[in-house]
N, CA, C and O of each residue as an XYZ file, in Angstrom:
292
protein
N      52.874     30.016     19.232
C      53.716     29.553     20.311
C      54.105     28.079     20.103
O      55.245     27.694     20.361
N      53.256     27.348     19.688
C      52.993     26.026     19.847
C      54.400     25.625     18.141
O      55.162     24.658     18.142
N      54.352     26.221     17.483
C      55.037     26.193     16.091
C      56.748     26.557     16.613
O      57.723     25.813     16.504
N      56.702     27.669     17.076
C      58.109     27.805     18.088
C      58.727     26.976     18.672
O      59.922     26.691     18.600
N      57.431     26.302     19.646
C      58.501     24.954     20.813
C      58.534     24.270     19.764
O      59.310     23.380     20.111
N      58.247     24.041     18.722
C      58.277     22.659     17.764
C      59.661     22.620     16.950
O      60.447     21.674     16.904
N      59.793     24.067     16.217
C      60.883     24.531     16.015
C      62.083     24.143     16.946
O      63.185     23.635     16.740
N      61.432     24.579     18.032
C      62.389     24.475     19.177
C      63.672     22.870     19.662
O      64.816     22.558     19.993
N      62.086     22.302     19.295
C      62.215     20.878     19.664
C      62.917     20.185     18.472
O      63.669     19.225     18.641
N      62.711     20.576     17.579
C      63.266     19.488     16.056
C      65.048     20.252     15.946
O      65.984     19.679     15.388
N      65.117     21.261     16.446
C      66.573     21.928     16.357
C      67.251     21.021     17.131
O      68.217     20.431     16.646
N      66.732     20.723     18.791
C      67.404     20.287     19.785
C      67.576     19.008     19.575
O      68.541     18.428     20.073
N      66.544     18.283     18.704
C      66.940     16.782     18.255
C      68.053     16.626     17.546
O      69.005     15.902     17.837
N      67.914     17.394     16.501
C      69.447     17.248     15.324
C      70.809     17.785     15.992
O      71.993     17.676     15.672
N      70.412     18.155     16.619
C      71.547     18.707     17.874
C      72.188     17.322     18.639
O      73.348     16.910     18.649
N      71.093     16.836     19.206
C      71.581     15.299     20.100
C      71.759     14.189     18.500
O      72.580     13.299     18.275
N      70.995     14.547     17.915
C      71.444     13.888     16.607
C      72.923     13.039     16.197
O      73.335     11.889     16.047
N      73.398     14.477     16.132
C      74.492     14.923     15.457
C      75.476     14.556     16.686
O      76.418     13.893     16.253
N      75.530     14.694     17.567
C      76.313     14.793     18.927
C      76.193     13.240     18.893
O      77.302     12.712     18.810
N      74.919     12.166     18.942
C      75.168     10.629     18.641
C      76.330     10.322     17.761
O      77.392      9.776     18.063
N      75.913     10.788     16.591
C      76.608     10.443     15.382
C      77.981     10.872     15.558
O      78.778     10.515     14.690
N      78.477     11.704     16.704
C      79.967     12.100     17.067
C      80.675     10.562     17.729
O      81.566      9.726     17.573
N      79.653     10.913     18.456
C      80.079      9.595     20.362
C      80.001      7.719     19.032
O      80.925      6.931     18.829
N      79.136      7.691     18.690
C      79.226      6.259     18.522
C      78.881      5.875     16.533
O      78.636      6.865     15.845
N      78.898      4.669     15.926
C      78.566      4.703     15.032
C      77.570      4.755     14.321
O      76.510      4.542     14.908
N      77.505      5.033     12.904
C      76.203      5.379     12.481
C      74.984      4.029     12.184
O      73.985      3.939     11.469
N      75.539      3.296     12.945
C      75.467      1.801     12.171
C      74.371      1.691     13.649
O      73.306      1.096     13.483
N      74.605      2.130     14.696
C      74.212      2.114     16.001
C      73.233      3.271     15.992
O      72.196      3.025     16.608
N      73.290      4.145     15.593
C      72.721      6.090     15.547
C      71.289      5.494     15.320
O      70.479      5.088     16.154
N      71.195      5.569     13.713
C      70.636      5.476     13.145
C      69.207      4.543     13.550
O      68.067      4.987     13.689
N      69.577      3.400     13.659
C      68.829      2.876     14.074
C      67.733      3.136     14.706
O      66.572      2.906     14.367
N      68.364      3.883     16.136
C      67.740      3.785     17.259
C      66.988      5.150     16.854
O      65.841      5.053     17.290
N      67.118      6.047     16.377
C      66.408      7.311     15.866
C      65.123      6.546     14.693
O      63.959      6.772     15.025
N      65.234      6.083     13.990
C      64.273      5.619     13.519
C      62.851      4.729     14.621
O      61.644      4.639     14.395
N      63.712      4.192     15.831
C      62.431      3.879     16.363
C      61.301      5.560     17.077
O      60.370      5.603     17.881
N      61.821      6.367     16.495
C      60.405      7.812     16.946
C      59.551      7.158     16.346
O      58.523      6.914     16.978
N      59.653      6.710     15.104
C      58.279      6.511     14.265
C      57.793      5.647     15.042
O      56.617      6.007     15.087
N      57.883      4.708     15.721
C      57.308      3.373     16.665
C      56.572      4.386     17.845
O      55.363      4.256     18.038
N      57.227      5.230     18.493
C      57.023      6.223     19.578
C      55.915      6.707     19.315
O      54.914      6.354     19.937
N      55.879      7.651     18.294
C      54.769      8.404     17.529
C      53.847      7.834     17.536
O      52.867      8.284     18.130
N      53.801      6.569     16.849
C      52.659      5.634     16.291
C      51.648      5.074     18.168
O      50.429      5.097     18.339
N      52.525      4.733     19.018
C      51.946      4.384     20.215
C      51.308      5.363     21.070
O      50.196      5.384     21.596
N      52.482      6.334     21.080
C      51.539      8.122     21.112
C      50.478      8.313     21.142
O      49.635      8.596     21.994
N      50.524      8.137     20.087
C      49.363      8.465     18.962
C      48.058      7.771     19.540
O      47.109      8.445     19.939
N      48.065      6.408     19.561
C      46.939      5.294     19.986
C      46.694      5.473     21.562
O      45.535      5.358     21.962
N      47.591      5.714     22.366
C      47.195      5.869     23.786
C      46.683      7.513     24.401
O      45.821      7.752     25.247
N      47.522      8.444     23.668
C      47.200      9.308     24.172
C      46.402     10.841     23.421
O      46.110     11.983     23.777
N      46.310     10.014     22.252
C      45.221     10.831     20.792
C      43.920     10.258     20.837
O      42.842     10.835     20.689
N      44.239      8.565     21.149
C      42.995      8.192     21.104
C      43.053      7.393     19.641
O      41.984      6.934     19.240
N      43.814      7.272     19.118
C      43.551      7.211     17.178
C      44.074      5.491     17.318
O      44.945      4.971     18.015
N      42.907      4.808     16.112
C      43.125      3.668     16.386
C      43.572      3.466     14.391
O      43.155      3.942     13.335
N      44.724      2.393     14.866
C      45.538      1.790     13.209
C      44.646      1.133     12.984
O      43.629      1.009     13.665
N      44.971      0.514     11.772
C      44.441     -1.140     11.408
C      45.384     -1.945     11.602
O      46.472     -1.786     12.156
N      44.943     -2.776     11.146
C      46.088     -4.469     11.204
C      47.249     -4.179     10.427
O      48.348     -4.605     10.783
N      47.105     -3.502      9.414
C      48.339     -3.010      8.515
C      49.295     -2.361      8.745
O      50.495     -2.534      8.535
N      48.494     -1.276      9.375
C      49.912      0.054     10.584
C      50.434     -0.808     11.104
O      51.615     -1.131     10.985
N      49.097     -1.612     12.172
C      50.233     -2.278     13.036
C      51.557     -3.066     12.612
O      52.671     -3.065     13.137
N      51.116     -3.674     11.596
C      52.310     -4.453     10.759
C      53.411     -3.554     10.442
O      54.462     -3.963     10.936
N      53.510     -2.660      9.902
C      54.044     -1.541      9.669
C      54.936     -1.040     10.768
O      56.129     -0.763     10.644
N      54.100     -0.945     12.024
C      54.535     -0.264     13.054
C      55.687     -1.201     13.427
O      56.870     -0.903     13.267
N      55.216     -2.436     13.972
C      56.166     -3.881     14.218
C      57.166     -3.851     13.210
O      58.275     -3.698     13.722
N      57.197     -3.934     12.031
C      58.169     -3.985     11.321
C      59.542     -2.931     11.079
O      60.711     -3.287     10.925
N      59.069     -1.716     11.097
C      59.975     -0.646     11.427
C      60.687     -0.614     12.913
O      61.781     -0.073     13.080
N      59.974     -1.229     13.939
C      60.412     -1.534     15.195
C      61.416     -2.683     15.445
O      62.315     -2.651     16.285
N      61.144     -3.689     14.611
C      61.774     -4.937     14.802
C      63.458     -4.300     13.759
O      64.624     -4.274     14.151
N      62.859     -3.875     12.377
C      63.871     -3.259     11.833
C      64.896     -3.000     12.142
O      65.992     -3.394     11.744
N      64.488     -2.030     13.182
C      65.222     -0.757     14.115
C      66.318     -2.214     15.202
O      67.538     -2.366     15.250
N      65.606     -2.720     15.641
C      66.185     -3.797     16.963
C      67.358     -4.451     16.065
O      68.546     -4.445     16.385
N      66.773     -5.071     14.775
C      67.899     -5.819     13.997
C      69.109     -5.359     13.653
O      70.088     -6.101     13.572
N      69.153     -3.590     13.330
C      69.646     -3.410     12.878
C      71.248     -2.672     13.653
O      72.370     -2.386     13.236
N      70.307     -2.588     15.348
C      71.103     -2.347     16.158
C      71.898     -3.619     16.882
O      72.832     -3.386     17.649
N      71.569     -4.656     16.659
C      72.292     -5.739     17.413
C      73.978     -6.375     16.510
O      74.520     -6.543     15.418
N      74.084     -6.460     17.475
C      76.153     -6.742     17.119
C      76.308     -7.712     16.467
O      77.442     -8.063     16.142
């Protein structure tokens, strides 16, 4: 069941995906889809319980800040 909604769920993303990538540019899209990995990663630590090191975190910040830079005008 659990493999289904997942299915479910990764279809309906590339769906709004793709529908971004209609409405605005990819220069803007993109970006902001790359911050899941930031999402995931905080997810992960608050509600898994799972703790990074100093390095993820760096990691984490950096793909985040990335993401911010790469969306600003």
């Amino acid at each position: 069941m659990f493999l289904i909604l997942s299915g479910l769920a990764t279809g309906a993303s590339w769906i709004c995906y793709y529908r971004a990538l209609k409405l605005g540019p990819a220069a803007l899209v993109a970006p902001i889809d790359k911050l899941s990995v930031v999402l995931v990663a905080l997810f992960g630590v608050t509600l898994l319980g799972e703790q990074l090191t100093g390095r993820q975190w760096l990691g984490v910040a950096l793909v985040g800040a990335g993401a911010v830079v790469l969306a600003l005008p």
